[in-house]
Steps between C-alpha positions, in 0.01 A plus 500: 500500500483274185771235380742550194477150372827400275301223292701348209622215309861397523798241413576221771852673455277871605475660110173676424587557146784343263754811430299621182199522733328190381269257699411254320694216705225554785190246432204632384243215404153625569419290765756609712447867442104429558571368853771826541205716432266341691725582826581866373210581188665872515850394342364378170536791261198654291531222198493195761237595676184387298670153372587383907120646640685790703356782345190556712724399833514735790870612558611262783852590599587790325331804352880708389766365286866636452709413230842610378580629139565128348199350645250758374686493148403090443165653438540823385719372251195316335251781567390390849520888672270333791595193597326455836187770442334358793765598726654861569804469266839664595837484285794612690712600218811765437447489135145463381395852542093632381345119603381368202137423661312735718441176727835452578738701723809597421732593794868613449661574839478506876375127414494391850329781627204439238503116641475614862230717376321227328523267831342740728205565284209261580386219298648187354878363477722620256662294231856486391552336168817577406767535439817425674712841516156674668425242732849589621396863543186361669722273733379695838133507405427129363323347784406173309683287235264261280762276308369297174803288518520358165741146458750622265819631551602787270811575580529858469259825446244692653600476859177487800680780654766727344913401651529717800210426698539465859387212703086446569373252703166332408335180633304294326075537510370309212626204244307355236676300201305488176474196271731664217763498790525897551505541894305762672648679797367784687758638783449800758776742575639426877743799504758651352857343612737660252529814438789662361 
C-alpha cells in the first residue's frame, strides 16, 4: 500500500496561501529550495529542474502528484499544462473539465475512491500539494504530513485544512530547520480520534 504524503508550505499561524491565493510570504532564496530538492528532487516543477541539477534524478519519494483546482492553475495560468512531467499528474477538480494536457488527469467525483485506488496500486508514494479544502476531503487517507513551516504569520487565508476537519493524531518523525528559518516537519498519522 503506498503513502498519500500532504507536503506543503504554510504560515506559523497554519495559512498555505494569503486569501487571493498568493504565496509569496513563504521564502524562496535558491539555496534553500536547492537543499529542499535535494531531500525530495520530484517536487521541483518542470522549469526548476535543470537550474537546481534535479532533472536527471531518479524519483525518490514519490512517483504521483495530486493537486486541487488552485494549485494546478499557478501554472496553467502562465502556460505550464505539466508541471511535474516526471511524475503521474492528477488534478482533482469539479470544474476544469477536458484536462488541458494529455499528461495530466482530470478527476471530477468519487475523489476518494480514485485515492484509495491510487494507494493500492504498486510503486512510489503519492504527493499531495495542495490545497487546503481537498486535503480536507483527503483527511482519512493522508498517512504523512511534510510541513515547510515558514516564520511568518499571515493572519488569515488559505487554511492547511478546510474548517470542519475532525481531529488526526500525528507524531513527529523528522525535523530539520533551514538557514532562511523555514522549519521542516514530517509527521505520521497515529489514528484517527475525532470523528464526527
Amino acid at each position: 500500500m503506498r503513502t498519500l504524503t500532504y507536503l506543503v508550505a504554510t504560515s506559523l499561524d497554519g495559512f498555505i496561501a494569503a486569501p487571493d491565493g498568493s504565496f509569496d510570504a513563504f521564502r524562496a532564496e535558491p539555496s534553500y529550495l536547492a537543499e529542499l530538492f535535494a531531500l525530495y528532487p520530484e517536487t521541483a516543477p518542470a522549469p526548476a529542474r535543470a537550474p537546481f541539477g534535479v532533472d536527471q534524478r531518479e524519483n525518490r519519494s514519490f512517483d504521483t502528484v495530486l493537486m486541487g483546482r488552485a494549485t494546478y492553475d499557478v501554472g496553467a495560468s502562465v502556460g505550464l499544462t505539466s508541471p511535474y512531467p516526471h511524475l503521474t499528474q492528477v488534478v482533482i477538480s469539479r470544474t476544469l473539465g477536458t484536462s488541458p494536457d494529455p499528461a495530466v488527469r482530470v478527476i471530477d467525483h468519487d475523489v476518494r475512491e480514485h485515492v484509495r485506488a491510487l494507494k493500492a496500486e504498486s510503486g512510489l508514494g503519492i504527493w499531495l500539494c495542495g490545497g487546503g479544502q481537498l486535503a480536507s476531503t483527503l483527511v482519512d487517507e493522508i498517512d504523512v504530513l511534510a510541513l515547510k513551516i515558514n516564520p511568518v504569520v499571515l493572519g488569515s487565508g488559505i487554511p492547511l485544512f478546510a474548517a470542519g476537519t475532525p481531529r488526526i493524531d500525528f507524531t513527529l518523525m523528522y525535523s530539520r530547520r533551514f538557514d532562511n528559518g523555514v522549519l521542516l516537519a514530517r509527521y505520521a498519522r497515529t489514528g484517527r480520534t475525532d470523528r464526527p
